[in-house]
KEKOLTI-118426 format. One record per residue: residue number from 1; residue in one letter; x, y, z of N, C-alpha, C in turn. Coordinates in Angstrom, 2 decimals, always signed. Example, Ala and Ser with C-alpha at 12.3 -4.5 7.8 and 13.67 -1.06 7.14 Angstrom:
BEGIN
   nr  rest       nX       nY       nZ      caX      caY      caZ       cX       cY       cZ
    1     A   +13.19    -5.69    +7.80   +12.30    -4.50    +7.80   +13.20    -3.30    +7.80
    2     S   +12.85    -2.25    +7.08   +13.67    -1.06    +7.14   +12.90    +0.03    +7.87
END
This chain:
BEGIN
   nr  rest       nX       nY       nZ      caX      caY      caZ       cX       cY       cZ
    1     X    +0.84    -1.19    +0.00    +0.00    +0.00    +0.00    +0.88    +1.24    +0.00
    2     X    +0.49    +2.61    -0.66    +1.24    +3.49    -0.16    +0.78    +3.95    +0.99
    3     X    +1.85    +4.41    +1.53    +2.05    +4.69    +2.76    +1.56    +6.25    +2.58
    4     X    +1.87    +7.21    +2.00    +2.06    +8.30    +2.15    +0.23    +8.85    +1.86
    5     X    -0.50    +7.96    +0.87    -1.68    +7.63    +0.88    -2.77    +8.01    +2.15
    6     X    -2.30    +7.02    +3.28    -2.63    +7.15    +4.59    -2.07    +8.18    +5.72
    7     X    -0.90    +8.46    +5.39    +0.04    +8.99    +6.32    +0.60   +10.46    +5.70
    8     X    -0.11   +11.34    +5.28    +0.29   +12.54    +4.52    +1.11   +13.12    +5.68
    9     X    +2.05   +14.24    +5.18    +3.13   +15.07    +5.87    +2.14   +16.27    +6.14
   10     X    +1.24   +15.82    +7.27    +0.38   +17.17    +7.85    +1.08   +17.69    +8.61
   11     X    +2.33   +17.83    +9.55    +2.87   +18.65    +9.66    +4.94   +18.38    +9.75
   12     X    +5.36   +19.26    +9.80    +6.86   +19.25    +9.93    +7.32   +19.07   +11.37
   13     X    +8.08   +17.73   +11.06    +8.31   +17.14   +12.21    +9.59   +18.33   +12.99
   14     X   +10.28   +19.22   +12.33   +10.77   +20.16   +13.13   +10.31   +20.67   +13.72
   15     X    +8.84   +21.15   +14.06    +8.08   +21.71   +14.61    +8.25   +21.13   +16.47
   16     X    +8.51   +19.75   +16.30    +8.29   +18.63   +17.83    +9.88   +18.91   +18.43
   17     X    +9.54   +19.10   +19.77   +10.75   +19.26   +20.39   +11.90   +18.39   +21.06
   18     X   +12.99   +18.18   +20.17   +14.11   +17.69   +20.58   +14.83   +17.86   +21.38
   19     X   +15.70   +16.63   +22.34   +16.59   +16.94   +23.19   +18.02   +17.59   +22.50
   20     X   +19.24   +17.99   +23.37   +19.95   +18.59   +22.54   +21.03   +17.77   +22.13
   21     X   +20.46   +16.09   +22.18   +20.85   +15.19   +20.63   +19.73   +15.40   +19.25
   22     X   +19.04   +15.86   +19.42   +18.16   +16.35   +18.18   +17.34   +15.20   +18.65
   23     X   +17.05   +14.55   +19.49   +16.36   +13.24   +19.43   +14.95   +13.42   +20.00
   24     X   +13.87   +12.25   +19.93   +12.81   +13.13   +20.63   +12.26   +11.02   +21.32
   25     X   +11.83   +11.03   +22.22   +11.67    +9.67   +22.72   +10.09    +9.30   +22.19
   26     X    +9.93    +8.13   +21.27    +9.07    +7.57   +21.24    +8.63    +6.07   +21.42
   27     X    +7.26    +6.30   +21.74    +6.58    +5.45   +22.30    +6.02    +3.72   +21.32
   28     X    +6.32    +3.08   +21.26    +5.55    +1.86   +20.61    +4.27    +1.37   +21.44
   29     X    +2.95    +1.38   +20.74    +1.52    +0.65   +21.60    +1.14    -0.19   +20.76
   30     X    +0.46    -1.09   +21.78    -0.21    -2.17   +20.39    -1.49    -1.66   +20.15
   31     X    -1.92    -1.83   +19.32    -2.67    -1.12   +18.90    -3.90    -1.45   +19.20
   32     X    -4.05    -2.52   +19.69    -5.35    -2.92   +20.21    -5.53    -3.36   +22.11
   33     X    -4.72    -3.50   +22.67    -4.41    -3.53   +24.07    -4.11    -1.70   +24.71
   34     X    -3.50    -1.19   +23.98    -2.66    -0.22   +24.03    -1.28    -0.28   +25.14
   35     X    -1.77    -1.47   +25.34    +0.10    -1.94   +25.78    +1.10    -1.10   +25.31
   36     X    +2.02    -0.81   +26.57    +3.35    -0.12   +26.12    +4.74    -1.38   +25.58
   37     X    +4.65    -1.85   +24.27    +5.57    -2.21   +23.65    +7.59    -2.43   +24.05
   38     X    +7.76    -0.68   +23.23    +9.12    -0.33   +23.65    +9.14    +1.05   +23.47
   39     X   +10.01    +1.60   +24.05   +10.73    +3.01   +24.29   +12.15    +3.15   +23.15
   40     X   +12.10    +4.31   +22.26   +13.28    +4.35   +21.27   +13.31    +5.69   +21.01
   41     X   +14.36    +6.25   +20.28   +14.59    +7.43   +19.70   +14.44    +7.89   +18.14
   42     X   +13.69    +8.72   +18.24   +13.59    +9.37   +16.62   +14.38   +10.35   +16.71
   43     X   +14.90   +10.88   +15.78   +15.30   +12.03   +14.73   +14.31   +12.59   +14.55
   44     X   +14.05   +14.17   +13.59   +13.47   +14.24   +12.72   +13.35   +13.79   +10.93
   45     X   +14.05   +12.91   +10.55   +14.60   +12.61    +9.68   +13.78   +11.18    +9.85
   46     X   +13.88   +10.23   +10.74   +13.24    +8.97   +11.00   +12.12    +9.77   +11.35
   47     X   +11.34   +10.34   +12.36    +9.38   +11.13   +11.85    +8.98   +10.85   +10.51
   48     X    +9.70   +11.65    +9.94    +9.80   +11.94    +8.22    +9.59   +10.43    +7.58
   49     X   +10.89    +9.88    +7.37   +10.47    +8.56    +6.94    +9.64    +7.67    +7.68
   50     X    +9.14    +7.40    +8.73    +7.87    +7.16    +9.41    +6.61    +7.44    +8.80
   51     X    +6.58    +8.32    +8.93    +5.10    +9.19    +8.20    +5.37    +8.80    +6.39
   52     X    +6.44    +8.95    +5.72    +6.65    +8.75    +4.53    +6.10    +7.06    +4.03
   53     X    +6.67    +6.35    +4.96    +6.73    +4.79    +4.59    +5.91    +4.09    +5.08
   54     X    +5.65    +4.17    +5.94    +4.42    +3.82    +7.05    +4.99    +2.40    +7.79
   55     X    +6.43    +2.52    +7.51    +7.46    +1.48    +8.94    +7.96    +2.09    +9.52
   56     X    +7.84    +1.90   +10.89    +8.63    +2.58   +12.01    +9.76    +2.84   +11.91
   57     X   +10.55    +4.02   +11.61   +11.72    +3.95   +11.54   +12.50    +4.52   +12.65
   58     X   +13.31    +4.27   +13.47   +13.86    +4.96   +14.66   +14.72    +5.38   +14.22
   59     X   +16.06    +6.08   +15.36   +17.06    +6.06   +15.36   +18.16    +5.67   +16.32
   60     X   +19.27    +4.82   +15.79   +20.13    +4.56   +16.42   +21.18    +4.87   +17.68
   61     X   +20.97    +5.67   +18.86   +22.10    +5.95   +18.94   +23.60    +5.31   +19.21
   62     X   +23.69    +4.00   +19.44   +24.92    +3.27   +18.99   +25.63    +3.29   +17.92
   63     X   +24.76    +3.24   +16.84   +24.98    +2.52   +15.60   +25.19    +4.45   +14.67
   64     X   +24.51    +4.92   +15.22   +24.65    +6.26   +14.39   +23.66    +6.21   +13.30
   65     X   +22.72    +5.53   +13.12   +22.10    +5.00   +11.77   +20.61    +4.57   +12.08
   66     X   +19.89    +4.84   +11.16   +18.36    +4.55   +10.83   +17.97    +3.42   +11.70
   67     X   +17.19    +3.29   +12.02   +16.88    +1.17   +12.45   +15.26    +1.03   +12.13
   68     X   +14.56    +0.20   +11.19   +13.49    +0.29   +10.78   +13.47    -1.10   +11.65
   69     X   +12.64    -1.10   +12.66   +11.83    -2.30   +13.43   +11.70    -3.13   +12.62
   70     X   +12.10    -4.09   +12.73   +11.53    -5.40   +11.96   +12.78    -6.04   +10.91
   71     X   +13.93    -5.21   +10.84   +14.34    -5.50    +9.84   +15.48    -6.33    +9.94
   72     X   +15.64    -6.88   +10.68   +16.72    -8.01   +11.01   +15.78    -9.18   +11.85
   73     X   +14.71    -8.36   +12.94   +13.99    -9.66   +13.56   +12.95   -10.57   +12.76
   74     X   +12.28    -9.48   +11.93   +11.07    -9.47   +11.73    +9.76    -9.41   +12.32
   75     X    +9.73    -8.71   +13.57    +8.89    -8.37   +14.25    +8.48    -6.74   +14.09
   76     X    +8.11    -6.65   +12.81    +7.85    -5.45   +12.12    +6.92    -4.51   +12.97
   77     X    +7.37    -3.08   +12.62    +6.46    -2.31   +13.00    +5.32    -1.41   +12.31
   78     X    +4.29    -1.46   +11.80    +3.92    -0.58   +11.14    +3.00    +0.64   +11.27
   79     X    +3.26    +1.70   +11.25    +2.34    +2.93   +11.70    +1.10    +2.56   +11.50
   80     X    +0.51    +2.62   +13.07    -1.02    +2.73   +13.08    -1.67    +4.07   +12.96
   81     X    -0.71    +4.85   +13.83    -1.44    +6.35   +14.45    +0.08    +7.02   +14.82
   82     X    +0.00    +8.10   +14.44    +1.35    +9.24   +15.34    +0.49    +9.92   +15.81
   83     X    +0.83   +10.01   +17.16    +0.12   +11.06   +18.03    +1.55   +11.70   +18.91
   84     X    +0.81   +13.13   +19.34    +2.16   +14.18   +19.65    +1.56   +14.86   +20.94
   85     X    +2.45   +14.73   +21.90    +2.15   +14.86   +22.82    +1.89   +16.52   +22.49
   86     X    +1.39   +17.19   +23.92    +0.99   +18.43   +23.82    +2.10   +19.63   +24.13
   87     X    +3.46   +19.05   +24.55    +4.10   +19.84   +25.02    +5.48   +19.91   +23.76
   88     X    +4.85   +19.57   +22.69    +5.66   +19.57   +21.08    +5.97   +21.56   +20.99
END
């Protein structure tokens, strides 16, 4: 499916406020429990491709580099909903 279809760039993820690694902490839920999953770091750059692709894409900070959930385990992630907290 496209992703971008479902997931339009309604707003600029520069807008959401980063720590001063540029990073911003997000949340994984299941989507039907609303279980808290896992805790990871985005970029604005991984938002972007998030919202673009409609796979979770984080970011690394070990590795320095992208990490799209799923892509070595296969326990994929795929955007249900981005929601932003209020203090963006």
């Amino acid at each position: 499916a496209d992703a971008k279809r479902f997931f339009p760039m309604s707003f600029d993820p520069a807008t959401l406020v980063y720590n001063a690694a540029g990073l911003i902490p997000a949340i994984a839920q299941d989507r039907t429990s609303g279980e808290v999953l896992m805790m990871a770091w985005m970029n604005a750059d991984a938002v972007a491709k998030t919202l673009e692709t409609g796979h979770v894409t984080y970011w690394s900070r070990s590795r320095q580099a992208f990490w799209v959930k799923g892509e070595s385990s296969g326990h994929v992630q795929e955007l249900v909903s981005l929601r932003v907290d209020c203090d963006r």
